[in-house]
C-alpha positions in Angstrom: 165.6 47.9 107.3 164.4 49.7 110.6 160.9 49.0 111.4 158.2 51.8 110.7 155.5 52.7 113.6 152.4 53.1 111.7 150.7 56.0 112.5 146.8 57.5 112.5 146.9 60.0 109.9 147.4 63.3 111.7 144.7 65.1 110.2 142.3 66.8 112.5 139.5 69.0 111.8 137.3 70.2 114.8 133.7 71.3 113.8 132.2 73.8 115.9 129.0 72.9 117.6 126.4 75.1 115.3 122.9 74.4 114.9 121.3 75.0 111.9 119.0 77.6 111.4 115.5 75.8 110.5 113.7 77.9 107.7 110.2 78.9 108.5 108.9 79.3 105.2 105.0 80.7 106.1 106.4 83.0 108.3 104.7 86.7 107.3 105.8 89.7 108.7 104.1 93.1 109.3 106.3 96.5 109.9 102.7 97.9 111.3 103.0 95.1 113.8 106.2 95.4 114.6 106.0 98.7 115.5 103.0 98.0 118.2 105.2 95.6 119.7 107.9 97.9 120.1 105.8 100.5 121.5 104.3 97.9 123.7 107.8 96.9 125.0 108.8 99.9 125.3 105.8 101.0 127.7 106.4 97.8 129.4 110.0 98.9 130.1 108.8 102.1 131.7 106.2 100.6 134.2 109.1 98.1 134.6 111.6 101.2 135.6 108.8 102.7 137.5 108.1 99.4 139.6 112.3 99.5 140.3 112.3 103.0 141.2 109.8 102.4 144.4 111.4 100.6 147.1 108.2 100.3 148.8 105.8 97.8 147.7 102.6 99.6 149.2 98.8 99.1 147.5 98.7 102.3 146.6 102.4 102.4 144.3 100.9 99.1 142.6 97.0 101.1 142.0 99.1 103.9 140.0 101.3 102.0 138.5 98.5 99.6 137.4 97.0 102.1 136.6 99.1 104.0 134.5 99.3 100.5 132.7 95.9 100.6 131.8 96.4 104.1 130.6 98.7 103.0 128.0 97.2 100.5 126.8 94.1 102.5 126.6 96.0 105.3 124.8 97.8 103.0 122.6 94.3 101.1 121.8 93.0 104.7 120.7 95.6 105.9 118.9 96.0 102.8 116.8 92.3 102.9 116.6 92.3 106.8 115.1 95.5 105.5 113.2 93.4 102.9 111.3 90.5 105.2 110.8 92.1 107.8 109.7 94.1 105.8 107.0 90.5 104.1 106.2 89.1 108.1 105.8 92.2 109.0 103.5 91.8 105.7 100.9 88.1 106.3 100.5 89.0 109.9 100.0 91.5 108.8 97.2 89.6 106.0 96.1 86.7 108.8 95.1 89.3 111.5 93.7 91.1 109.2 91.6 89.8 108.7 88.1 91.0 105.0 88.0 88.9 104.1 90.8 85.9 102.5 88.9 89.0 100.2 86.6 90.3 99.0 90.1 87.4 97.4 90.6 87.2 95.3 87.9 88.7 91.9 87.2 91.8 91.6 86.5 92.5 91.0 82.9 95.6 88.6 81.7 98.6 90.4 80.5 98.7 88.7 77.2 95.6 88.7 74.8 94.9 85.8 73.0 95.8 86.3 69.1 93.5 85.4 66.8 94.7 82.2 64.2 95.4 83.3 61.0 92.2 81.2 59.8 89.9 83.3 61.6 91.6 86.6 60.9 89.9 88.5 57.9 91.4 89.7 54.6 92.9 93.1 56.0 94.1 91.7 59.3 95.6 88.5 57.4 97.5 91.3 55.1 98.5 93.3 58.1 99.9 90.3 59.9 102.2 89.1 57.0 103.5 92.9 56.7 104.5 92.9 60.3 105.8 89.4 60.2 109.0 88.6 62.8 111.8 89.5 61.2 113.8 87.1 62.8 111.7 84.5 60.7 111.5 83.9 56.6 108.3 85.2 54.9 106.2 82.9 54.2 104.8 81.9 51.1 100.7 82.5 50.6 98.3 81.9 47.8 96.6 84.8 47.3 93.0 83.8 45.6 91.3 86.7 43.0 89.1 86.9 41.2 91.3 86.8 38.0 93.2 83.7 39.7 95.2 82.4 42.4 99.3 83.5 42.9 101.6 82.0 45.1 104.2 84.6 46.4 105.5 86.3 49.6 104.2 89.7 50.3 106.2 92.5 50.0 104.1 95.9 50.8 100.9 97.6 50.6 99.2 100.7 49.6 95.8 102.1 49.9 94.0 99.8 47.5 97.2 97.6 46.4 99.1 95.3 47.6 102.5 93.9 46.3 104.0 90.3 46.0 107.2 88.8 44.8 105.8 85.4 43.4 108.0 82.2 43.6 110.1 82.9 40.1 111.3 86.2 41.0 108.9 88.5 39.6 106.5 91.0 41.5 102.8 91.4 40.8 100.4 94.0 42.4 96.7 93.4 43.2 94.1 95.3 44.3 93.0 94.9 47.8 89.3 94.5 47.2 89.7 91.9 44.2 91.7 89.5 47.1 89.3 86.8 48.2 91.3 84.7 50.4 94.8 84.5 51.7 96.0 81.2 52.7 99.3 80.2 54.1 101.4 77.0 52.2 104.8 77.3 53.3 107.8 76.2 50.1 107.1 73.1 48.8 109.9 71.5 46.9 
């Protein structure tokens, strides 16, 4: 057999030289500011042109053009100056108009209010809860304590003055409201 030449593997991949970006993550940014350092550039590129323009580098071309430096600024000073006032002016003047401006004020409240348990719920509350019960959940099975005796069923509806339950062997029973002493959840016992 002829003798092989082994070989480097001919597999060549050339990575470019790329530096990776390093994420500033308190960074903030500000469009207002931005915008003053454009226009400050951008005045700065004017003198700039104007300094190129003169060929002579005489006290007096450097007084105006220093001058017209200080100018700008000035002027840019003011006018962001009135800018911010004027802004100011027009939030009080909304804040005063608006009828919402006295809840702005306040603290802010949480998004969810706390639900009372069903312990410390009342009779009507403890009947409206069960009638708006999740659907995606069973009933649940209560014992509902009269004066005439206690019956353990699910409730089924209400009226004015009665309410309906389906007790555990299939038949339905009304009450009235006002005879219903307490309502107490059990669960199905087995």
């Amino acid at each position: 057999m002829p003798k092989m030449n082994k070989k480097e593997p001919f597999f060549h991949i050339t990575q470019p030289g790329i530096q990776r970006p390093v994420p500033n993550m308190q960074e903030t940014f500000s469009s207002k500011a931005a915008e003053r350092e454009k226009k400050r550039t951008a005045s700065a590129n004017n003198v700039k042109d104007l300094n190129d323009q003169e060929t002579l580098g005489t006290k007096e071309h450097e007084e105006l053009a220093e001058n017209e430096r200080k100018e700008v600024v000035v002027k840019e000073s003011g006018k962001a100056t009135e800018l911010i006032e004027n802004y100011e002016a027009e939030n009080r003047e909304n804040e005063s108009e608006s009828s919402l401006a006295p809840h702005i004020r306040k603290r802010p409240e949480p998004s969810f209010k706390r639900l009372k348990s069903f312990k410390e719920m009342n009779t009507e509350e403890r009947i409206n809860y069960l009638l708006n019960f999740p659907i995606q959940l069973p009933p649940v099975p209560c014992v509902f304590e009269t004066e005439a005796g206690s019956f353990r069923g699910v409730l089924i509806g209400k009226t004015d003055e009665l309410i309906e339950i389906k007790l555990l062997d299939g038949k339905t029973r009304e009450l009235q409201i006002q005879s219903v002493k307490e309502i107490r959840m059990v669960g199905i016992r087995k």
